[in-house]
C-alpha positions in Angstrom: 0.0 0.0 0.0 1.6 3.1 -0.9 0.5 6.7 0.4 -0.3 9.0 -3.5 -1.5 12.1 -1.8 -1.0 14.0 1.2 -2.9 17.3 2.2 -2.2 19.5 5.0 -5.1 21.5 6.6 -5.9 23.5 9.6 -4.3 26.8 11.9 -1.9 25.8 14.7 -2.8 26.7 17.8 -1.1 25.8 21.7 0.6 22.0 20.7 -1.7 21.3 17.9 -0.3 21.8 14.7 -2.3 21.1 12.0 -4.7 18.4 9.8 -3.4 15.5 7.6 -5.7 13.7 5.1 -3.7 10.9 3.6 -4.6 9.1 0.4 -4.0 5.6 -0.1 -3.0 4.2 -3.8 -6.0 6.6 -4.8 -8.3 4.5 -3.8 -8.4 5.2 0.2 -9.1 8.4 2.3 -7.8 8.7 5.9 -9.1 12.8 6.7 -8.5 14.3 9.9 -4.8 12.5 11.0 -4.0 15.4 13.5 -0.3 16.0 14.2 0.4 17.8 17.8 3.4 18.6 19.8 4.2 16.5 22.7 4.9 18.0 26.2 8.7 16.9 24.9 8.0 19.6 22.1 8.6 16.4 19.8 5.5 16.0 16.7 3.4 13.1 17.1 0.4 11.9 14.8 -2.9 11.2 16.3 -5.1 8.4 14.6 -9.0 10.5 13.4 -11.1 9.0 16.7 -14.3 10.0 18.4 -16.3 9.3 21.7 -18.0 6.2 21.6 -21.7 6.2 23.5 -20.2 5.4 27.0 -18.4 9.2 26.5 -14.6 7.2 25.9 -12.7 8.2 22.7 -11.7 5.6 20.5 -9.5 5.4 17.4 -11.8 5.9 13.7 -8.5 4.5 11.7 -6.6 2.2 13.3 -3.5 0.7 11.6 -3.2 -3.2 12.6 0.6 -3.7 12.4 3.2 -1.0 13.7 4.9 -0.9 10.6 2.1 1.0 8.4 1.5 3.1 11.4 5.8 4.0 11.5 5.6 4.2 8.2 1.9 6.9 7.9 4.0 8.6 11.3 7.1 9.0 9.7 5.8 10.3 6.6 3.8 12.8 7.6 6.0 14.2 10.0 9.1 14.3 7.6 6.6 15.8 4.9 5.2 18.4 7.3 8.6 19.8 8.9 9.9 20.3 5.2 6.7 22.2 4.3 7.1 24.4 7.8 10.4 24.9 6.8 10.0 25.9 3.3 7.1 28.6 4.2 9.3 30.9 6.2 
């Protein structure tokens, strides 16, 4: 499975950073990966979730092995510093 698209959406604001919709061999849409700044001021990518009926949030997208979810991490992380970067 290969990532064809990436878009980048949404103001930062405090340790969130922004919106990731990722597109999957152009066939898949993953909207709303949000990418935030950990108390270690390190990014991180948060899966799309929502609160179930018993008020608990729960993951919408939730990749089964680690190494799609290193590999959709370390995308979009390397993707969006290089695009911070680049708009200063």
């Amino acid at each position: 499975m290969k990532i064809t698209a990436m878009y980048f959406h949404g103001s930062p604001r405090g340790n969130f950073c922004g919106y990731c919709d990722v597109v999957f061999n152009r066939i898949l849409k993953i909207n709303k990966i949000r990418i935030v700044r950990n108390p270690d001021n390190k990014l991180i990518v948060c899966m799309p979730n929502r609160k179930n009926i018993t008020g608990e949030w729960e993951d919408v997208v939730h990749p089964i092995n680690s190494e799609l979810r290193n590999t959709i991490t370390e995308l979009i992380i390397e993707v969006y510093s290089w695009k911070v970067k680049t708009q200063k």
